[in-house]
C-alpha positions in Angstrom: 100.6 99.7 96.7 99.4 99.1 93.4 101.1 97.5 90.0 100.5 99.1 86.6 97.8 97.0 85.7 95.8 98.5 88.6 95.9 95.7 90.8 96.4 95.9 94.6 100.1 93.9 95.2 100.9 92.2 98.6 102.1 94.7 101.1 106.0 94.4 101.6 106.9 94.3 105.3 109.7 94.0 107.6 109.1 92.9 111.2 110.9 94.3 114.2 111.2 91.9 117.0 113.0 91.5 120.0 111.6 87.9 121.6 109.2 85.2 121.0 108.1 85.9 117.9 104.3 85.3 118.3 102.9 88.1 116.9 105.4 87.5 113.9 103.8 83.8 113.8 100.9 85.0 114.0 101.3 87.4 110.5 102.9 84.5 109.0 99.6 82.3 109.8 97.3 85.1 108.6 99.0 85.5 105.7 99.4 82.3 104.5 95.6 81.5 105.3 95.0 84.3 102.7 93.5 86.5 105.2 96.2 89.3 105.0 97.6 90.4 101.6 101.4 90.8 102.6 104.8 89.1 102.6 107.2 89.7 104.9 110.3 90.3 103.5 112.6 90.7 106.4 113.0 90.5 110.0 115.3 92.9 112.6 116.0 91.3 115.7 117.5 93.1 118.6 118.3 89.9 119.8 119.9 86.8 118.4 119.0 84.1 121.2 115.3 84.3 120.7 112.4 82.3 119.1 111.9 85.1 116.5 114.7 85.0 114.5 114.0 80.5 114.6 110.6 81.3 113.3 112.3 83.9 110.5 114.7 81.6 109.9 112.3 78.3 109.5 110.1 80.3 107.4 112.9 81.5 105.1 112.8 84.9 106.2 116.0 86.9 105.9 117.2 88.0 109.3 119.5 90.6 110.7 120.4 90.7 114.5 121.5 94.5 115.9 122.3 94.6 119.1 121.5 97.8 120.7 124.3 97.8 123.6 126.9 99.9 123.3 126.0 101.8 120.2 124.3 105.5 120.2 120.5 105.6 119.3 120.9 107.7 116.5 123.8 105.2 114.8 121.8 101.7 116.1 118.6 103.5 114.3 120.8 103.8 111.2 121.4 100.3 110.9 118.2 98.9 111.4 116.4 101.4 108.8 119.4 101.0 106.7 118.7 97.0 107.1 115.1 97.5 106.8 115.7 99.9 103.3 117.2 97.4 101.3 114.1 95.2 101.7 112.1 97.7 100.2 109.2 97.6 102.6 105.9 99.7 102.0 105.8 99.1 106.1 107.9 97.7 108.9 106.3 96.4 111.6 107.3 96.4 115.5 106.1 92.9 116.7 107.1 92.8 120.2 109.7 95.1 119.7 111.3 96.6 123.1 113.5 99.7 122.4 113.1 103.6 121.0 114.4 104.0 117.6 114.6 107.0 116.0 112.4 107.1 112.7 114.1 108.4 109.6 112.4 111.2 107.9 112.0 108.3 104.4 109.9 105.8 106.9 107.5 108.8 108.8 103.9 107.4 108.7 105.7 103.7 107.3 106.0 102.7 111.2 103.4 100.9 113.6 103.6 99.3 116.8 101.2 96.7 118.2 101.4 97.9 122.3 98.9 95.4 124.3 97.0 98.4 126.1 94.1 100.9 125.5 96.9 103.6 124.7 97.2 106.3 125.9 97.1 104.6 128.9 100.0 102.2 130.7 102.0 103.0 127.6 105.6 104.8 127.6 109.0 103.7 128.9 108.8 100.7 131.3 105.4 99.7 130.3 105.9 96.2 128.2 104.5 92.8 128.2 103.3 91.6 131.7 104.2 95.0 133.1 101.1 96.4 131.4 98.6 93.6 132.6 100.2 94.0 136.1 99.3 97.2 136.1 95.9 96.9 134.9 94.9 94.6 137.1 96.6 96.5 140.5 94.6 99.9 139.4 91.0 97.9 139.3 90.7 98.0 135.4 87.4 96.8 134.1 88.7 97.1 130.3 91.8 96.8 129.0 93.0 96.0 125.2 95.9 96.7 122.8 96.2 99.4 120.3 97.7 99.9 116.3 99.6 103.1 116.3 102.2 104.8 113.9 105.4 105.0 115.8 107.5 108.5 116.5 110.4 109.2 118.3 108.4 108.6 121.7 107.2 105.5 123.2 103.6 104.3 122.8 103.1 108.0 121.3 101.8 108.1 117.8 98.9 108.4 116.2 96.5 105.4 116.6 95.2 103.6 113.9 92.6 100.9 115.7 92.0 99.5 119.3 90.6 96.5 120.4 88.9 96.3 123.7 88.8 93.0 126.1 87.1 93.1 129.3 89.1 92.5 132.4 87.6 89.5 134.6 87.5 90.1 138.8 89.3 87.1 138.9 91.9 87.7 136.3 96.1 86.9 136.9 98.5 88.8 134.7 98.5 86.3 132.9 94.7 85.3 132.2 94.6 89.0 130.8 98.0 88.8 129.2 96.3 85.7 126.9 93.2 87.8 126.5 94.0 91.0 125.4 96.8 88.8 123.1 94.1 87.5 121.2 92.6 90.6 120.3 96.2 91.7 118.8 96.1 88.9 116.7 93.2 90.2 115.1 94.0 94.0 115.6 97.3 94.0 113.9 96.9 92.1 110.2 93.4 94.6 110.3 95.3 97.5 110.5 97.8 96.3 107.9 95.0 95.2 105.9 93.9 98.8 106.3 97.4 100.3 105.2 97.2 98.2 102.3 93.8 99.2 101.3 95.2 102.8 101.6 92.8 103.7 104.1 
């Protein structure tokens, strides 16, 4: 992470997405405000019809679009780490990112998800966007938060690098928590980055 003349370079990193694109916006914003010492140098998108790859593309990010349907894990993960290689990335980041990808032995510990609960709870298969909140708020939660973690070859199962805790209101919707606890990403993900960068 360092150049020969000792100094501390931006951190290289390629975004996974599958969706809106808001935590992506929200890198872009910290970045560009100084607060995070990266560039992102490419975006994946499992999708082509979304807000993600507009805010790539409007930002002059590179994007590549892999559909996941109809293709093997194991051959779909080639091609996004093979997409994601020849950015050169210290780190790729899933930002909203929906699906299991298998992680190449080159990228082990180069991985991390931003899921929007205190892992390891409501994580794993099924357990995504308002699905978590919904389930928060249906077993009586009085905290809930998101979490950092280095990604394996299981869902919402890696090693966590930082949480971020939010209270959960008696009168809160899925949505009232869902803004809540997204707010606390914002902050939680460039952190962790910033950490990764600082080599900590």
């Amino acid at each position: 992470m360092s150049d020969p003349s000792g100094q501390r370079r931006p951190l290289r990193l390629a975004v996974l997405l599958s969706g809106s694109g808001r935590t992506l916006d929200n890198l872009l914003e910290t970045i560009a405000t100084g607060r995070l010492s990266a560039s992102v140098e490419m975006v994946v998108s499992s999708r082509g019809d979304v807000r993600g790859v507009r805010i790539a593309e409007a930002a002059g990010i590179p994007v590549t679009v892999l559909p996941p349907k109809g293709r093997s894990i194991d051959a779909w993960s080639d091609d996004i780490f093979a997409a994601c290689r020849a950015a050169r990335p210290d780190l790729i980041v899933m930002a909203g990112w929906l699906h299991l990808v298998r992680i190449p032995a080159d990228f082990t510990g180069r991985v991390i998800n931003i899921h929007p609960s205190l892992l390891p709870a409501f994580g794993g298969k099924g357990f995504h966007g308002m699905h978590v909140h919904e389930a928060v708020i249906e077993r009586g939660c009085t905290v809930s938060g998101c979490t950092v973690h280095l990604v394996d070859d299981e869902y919402d199962h890696g090693r966590i690098l930082l949480q971020r805790a939010v209270p959960v209101l008696p009168d809160d919707t899925p949505e009232s928590l869902a803004a809540r606890v997204f707010a606390a990403e914002c902050e939680a993900l460039p952190e962790a980055i910033g950490r990764v960068g600082m080599g900590r």
